[in-house]
C-alpha positions in Angstrom: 59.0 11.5 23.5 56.9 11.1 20.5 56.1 14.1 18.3 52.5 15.8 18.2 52.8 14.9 14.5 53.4 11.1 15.0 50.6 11.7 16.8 48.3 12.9 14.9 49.0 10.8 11.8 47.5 7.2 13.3 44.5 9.5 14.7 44.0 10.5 10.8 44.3 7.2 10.0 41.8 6.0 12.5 39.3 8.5 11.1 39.5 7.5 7.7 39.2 4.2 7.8 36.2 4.6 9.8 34.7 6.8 7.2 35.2 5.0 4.0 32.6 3.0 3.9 30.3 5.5 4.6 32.2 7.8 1.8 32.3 4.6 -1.1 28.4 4.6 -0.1 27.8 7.7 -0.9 29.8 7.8 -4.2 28.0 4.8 -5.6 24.4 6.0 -4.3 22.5 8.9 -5.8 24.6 9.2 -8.9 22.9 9.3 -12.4 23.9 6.3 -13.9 21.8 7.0 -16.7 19.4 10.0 -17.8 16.4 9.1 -15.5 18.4 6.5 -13.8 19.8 6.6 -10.1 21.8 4.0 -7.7 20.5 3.5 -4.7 22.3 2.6 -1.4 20.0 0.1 -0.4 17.2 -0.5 1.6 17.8 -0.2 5.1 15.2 2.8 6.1 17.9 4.3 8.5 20.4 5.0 5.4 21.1 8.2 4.5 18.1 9.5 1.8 19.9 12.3 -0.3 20.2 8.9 -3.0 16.2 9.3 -2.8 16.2 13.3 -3.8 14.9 12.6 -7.6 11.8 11.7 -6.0 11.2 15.0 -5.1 11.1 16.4 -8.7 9.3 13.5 -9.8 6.3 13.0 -7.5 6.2 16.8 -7.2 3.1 17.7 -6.8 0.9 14.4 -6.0 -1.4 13.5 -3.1 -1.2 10.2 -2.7 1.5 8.1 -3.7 1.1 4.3 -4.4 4.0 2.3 -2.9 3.9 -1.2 -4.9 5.4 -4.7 -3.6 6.1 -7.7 -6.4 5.0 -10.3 -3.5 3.8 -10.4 -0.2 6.5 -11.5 2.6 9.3 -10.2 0.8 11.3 -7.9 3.4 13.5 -6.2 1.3 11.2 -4.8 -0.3 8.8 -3.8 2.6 12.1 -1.8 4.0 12.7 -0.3 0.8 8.7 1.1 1.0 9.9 2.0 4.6 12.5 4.4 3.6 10.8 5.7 0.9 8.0 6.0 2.8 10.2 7.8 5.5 11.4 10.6 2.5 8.3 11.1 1.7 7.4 11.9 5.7 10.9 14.2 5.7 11.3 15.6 2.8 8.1 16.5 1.2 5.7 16.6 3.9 3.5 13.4 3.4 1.2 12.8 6.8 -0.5 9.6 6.1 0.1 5.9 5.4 -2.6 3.7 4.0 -1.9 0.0 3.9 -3.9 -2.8 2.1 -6.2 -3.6 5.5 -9.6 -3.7 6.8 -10.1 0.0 7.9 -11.8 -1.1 10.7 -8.6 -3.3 12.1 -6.1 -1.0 11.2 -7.2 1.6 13.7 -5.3 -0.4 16.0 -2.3 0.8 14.4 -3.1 4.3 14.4 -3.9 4.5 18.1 -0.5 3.1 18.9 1.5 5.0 16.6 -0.7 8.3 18.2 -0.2 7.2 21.7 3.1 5.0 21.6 0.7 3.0 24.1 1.7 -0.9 23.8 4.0 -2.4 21.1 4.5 -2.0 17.2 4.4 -5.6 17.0 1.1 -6.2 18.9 0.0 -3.0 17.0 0.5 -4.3 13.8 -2.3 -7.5 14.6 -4.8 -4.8 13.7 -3.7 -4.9 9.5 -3.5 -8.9 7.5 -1.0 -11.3 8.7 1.4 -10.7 5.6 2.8 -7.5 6.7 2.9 -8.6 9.7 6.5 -8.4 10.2 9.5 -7.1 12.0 10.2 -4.8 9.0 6.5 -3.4 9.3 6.7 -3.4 12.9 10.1 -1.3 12.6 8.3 1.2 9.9 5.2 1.5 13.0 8.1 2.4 15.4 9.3 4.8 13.7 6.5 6.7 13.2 5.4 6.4 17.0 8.7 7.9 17.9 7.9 10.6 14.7 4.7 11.7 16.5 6.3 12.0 19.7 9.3 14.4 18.6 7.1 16.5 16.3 3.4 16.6 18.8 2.1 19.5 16.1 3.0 17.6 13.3 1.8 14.3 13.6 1.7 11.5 10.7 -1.7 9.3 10.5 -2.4 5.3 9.9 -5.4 4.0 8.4 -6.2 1.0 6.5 -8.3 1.1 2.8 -9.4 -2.6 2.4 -12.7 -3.7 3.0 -12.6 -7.4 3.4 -13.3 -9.5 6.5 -15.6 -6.6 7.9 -19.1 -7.6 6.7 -20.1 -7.9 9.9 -19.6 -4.4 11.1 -20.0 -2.6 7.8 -23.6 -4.4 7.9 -24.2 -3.3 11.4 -23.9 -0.1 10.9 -25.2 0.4 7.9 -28.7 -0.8 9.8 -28.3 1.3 12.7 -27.6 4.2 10.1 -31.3 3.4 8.7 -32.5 3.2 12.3 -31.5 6.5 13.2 -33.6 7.7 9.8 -36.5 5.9 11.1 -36.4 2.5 9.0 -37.9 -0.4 10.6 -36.8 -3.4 10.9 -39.5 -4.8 8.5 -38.1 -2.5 5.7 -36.8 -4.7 2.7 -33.1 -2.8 2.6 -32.5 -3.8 6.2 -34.0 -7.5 5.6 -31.5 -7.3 2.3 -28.5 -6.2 4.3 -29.4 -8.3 6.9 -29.5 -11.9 3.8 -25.6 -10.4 2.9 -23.2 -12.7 3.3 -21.6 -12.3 6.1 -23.9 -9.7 8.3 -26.4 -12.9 9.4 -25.0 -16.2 7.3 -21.1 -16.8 6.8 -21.0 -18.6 3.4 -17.7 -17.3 2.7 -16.0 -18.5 5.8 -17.4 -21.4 5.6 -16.6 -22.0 2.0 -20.0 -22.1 1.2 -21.5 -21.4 -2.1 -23.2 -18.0 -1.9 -27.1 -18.6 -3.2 -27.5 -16.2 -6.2 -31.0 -15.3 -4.9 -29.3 -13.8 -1.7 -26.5 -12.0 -3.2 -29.5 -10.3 -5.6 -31.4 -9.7 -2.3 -27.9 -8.1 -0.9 -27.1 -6.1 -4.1 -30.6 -5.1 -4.5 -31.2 -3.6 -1.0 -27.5 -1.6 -1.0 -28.5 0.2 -4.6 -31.8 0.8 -2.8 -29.9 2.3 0.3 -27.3 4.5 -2.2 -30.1 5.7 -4.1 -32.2 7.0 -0.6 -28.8 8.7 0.0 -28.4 9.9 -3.1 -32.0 11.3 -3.0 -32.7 12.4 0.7 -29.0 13.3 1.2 -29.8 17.3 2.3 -32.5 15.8 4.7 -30.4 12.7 5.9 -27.7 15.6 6.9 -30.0 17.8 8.8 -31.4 15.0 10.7 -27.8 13.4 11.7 -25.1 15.0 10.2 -23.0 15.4 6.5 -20.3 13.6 8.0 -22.1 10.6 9.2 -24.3 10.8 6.3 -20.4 10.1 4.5 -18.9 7.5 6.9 -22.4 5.6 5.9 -21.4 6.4 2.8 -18.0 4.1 3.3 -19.5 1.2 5.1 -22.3 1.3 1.7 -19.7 1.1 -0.7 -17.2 -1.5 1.1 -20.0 -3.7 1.7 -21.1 -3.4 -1.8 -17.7 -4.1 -3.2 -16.7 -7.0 -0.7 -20.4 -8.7 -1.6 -19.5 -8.8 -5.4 -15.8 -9.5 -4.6 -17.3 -12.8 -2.2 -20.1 -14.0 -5.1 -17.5 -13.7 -8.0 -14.2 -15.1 -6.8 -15.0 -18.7 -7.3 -16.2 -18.2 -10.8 -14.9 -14.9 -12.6 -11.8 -13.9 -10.4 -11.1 -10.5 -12.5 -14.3 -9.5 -11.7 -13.9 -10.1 -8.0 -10.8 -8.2 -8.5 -11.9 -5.7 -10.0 -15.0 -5.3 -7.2 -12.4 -5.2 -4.3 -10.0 -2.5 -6.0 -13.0 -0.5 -7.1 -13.8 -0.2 -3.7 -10.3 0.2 -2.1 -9.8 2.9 -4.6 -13.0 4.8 -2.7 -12.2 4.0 0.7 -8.6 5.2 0.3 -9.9 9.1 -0.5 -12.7 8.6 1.9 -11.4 7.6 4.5 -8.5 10.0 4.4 -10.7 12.7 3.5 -13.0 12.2 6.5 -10.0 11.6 9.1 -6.9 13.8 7.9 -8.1 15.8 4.9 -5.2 17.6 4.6 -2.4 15.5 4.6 -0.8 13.8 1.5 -0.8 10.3 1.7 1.0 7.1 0.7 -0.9 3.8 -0.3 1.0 0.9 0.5 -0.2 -2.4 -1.4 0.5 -4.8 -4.1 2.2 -3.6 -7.3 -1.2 -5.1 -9.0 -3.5 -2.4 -7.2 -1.3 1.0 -7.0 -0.7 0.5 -10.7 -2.4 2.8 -13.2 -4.3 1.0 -16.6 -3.3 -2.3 -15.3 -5.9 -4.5 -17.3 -3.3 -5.9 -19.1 -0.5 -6.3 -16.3 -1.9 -7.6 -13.6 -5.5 -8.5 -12.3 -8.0 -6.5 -14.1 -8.6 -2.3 -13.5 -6.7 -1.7 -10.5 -7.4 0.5 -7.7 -4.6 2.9 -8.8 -6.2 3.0 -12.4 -9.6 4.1 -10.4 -7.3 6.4 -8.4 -5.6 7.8 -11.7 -8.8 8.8 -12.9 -10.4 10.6 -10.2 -7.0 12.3 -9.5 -4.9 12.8 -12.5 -1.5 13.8 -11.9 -2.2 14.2 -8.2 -1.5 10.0 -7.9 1.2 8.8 -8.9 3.1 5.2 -8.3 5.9 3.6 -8.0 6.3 0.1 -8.5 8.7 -2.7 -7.1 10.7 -5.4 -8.0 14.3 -7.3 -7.3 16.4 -9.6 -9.1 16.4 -12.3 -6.5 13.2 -12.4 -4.2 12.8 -14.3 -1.2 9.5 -14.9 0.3 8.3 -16.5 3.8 4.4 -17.0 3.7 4.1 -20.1 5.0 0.1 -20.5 5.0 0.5 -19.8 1.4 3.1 -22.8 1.3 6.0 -20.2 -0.5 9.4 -20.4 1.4 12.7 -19.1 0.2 13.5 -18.0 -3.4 10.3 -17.1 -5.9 10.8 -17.6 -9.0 9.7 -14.6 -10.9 10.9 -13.9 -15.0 13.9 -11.8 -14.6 15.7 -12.9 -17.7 15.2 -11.1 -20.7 12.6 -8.7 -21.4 12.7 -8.1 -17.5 13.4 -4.5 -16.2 14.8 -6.5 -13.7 17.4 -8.4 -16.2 18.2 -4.4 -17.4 18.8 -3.1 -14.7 20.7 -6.3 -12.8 22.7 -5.8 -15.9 23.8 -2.0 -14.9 26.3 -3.6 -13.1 27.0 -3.9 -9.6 25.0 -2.4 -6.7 22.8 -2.2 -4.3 19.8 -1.2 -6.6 18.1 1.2 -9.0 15.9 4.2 -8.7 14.0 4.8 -12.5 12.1 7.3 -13.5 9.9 6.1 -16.1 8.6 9.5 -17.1 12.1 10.8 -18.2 12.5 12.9 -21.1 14.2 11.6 -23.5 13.3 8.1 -22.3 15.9 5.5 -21.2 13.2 2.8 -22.5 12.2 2.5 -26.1 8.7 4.1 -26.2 6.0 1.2 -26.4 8.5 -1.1 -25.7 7.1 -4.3 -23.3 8.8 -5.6 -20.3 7.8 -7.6 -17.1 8.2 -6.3 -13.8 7.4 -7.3 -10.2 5.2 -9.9 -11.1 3.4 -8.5 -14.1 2.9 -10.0 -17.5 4.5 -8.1 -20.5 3.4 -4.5 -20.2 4.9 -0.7 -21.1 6.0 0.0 -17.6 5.5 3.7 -18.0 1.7 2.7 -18.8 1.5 1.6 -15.1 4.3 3.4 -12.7 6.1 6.4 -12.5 8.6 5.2 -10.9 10.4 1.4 -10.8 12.2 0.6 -7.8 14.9 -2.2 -7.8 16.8 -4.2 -5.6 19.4 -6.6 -6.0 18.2 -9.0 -3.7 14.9 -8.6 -1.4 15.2 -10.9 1.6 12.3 -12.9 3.2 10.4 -10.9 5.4 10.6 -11.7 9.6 7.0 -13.0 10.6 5.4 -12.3 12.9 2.2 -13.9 12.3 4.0 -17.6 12.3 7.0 -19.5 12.9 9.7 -18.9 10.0 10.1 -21.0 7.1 12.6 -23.8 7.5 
């Protein structure tokens, strides 16, 4: 007969093994490899998120948080926003996601993740076609299953963009006016009504835009915003302060999408700098009028969460716009990997991208941290672990002082192509 010790030894055994890799996770996550500097144990959002706990100290304090992507259709680095994204939900109470979407389509996201009615992946058809993905899809899951386990405590989707929704914007905008009283032979509606887009389609169509119509569209909106401006304790009274504010948002997306349409085939950074001007007011007002409470996440492009980012990436970003209406209360963390793999096939990229990583890359400093699954920075650290003023590319930028721009770099080793859903995967 065997003895209970005999026994007991294999079981031991057993257990072990089936915890080391769990236990060598957790040793080479989380740990300071440098003042400021953390490993992380990758990017699956269903890790465990104690290797995410400097976050807490660092973001301390904000409202919205900008979550940053070097390139569209890269999936490691949508999970990585995921996770983070998730600690943020967890650990320090964040309510809302904002993603880089028409706000009018994206409300097909948050009645499903409200109502668990339907599919993530039909869901996600309501925000653009590169996050639609089976790494977005998982994220919209997840927070459909969050809403149903915590039915008091409920986290919000809404989208912040405001392109391919002249249409509506300018339809409402004119039934605004109606309700004040302005006829239909009134030169704002008749200007709102020659914006391209409300009546004509010259972007669509790829179409120059006549200049005397985008002056006639420009000209009537400023008209409209200064009748707001003016009559705004009257235009309450007679409908109300909040639809008097959602007017408000439709002015100012249609304003910024008009300039952004005119200018992008002659001056792109002003076209650029139109759109983010206007995502950076849609993604407080929008919040503001539906969850005004809850702290909120803004997941886009590293080039619009980052702060002063004229000379990184496409202009004034959103989050520079953000940064100075809010101060400390935004802050943003950018992202980047040493080997990034894309699959956006309508913009003909499949496979490896070839961003700089080699010197003066954070990217080439931190792959050369040694090995891992990636790197948590905080670029705020006192004393720094960068030389102050020194320039270094990262996620796509040109040569910038990264501290200028993020609070916090997030790196992976490798960031696979996303899982699209929007068209067949690259071959």
């Amino acid at each position: 007969m065997r003895s209970h010790r005999s026994t007991v030894v294999p079981l031991l055994l057993l257990l072990l093994l089936a915890v080391a890799p769990a236990l060598r996770a957790k040793e080479g996550s989380g740990v300071p490899i440098d003042h400021g500097l953390w490993r992380l144990a990758g990017a699956d959002p269903t890790l465990p998120q104690d290797d995410l706990e400097p976050l807490r100290h660092i973001l301390h304090g904000a409202r919205y948080v900008g979550l940053g992507e070097s390139i569209h259709t890269t999936g490691g680095e949508y999970q990585i926003k995921d996770r983070v994204f998730r600690f943020l939900v967890e650990r320090m109470g964040f309510r809302a996601l904002g993603m880089e979407s028409s706000w009018l389509r994206a409300e097909r996201v948050e009645q499903y993740v409200q109502t668990c009615q339907g599919t993530a992946a039909d869901a996600i058809r309501g925000v653009s076609s590169v996050w639609q993905s089976t790494e977005v899809a998982s994220m919209v899951q997840w927070l459909c299953e969050w809403n149903t386990a915590h039915p008091g405590d409920r986290v919000h989707f809404y989208g912040f963009d405001l392109q391919a929704q002249a249409a509506e914007d300018g339809a409402a905008l004119i039934a605004f006016l109606h309700r004040l009283g302005v006829g239909d032979g009134d030169p704002r509606i008749t200007g709102i009504q020659a914006c391209d887009g409300v009546v004509t389609d010259y972007f669509l169509e790829d179409l120059p835009y006549p200049p005397e119509l985008y002056q006639q569209c420009q000209a009537a909106l400023g008209d409209v915003a200064a009748y707001f401006d003016r009559e705004h304790k009257h235009i309450e009274k007679q409908t109300s302060r909040e639809d008097l504010a959602w007017a408000r948002v439709h002015l100012v997306g249609q304003q910024a999408w008009q300039e952004e349409a005119f200018y992008l085939s002659s001056d792109e950074i002003r076209a650029a700098q139109a759109r983010d001007r206007g995502m950076a007011y849609l993604a407080q007002a929008v919040r503001d009028l539906r969850f005004p409470q809850a702290r909120a996440a803004l997941w886009a492009h590293n080039g619009h969460i980052a702060k002063d980012g004229a000379a990184a990436y496409f202009g004034t970003d959103m989050g520079t716009h953000l940064a100075a209406d809010l101060g400390n209360k935004y802050q943003a963390i950018g992202f980047g990997a040493h080997d990034t793999f894309v699959d956006w096939v309508p913009a003909h990229r499949c496979g490896s991208f070839p961003f700089p990583v080699g010197p003066g890359s954070l990217e080439n400093l931190f792959h050369g941290l040694g090995p891992g699954a990636g790197v948590l920075a905080d670029l705020n650290a006192h004393p720094p672990f960068l030389a102050p003023g020194a320039t270094y590319t990262f996620g796509g930028s040109g040569a910038m002082v990264p501290a200028d721009h993020f609070d916090v770099a997030i790196y992976l080793e490798v960031s696979p192509a996303m899982h699209p859903l929007a068209w067949a995967p690259c071959h």
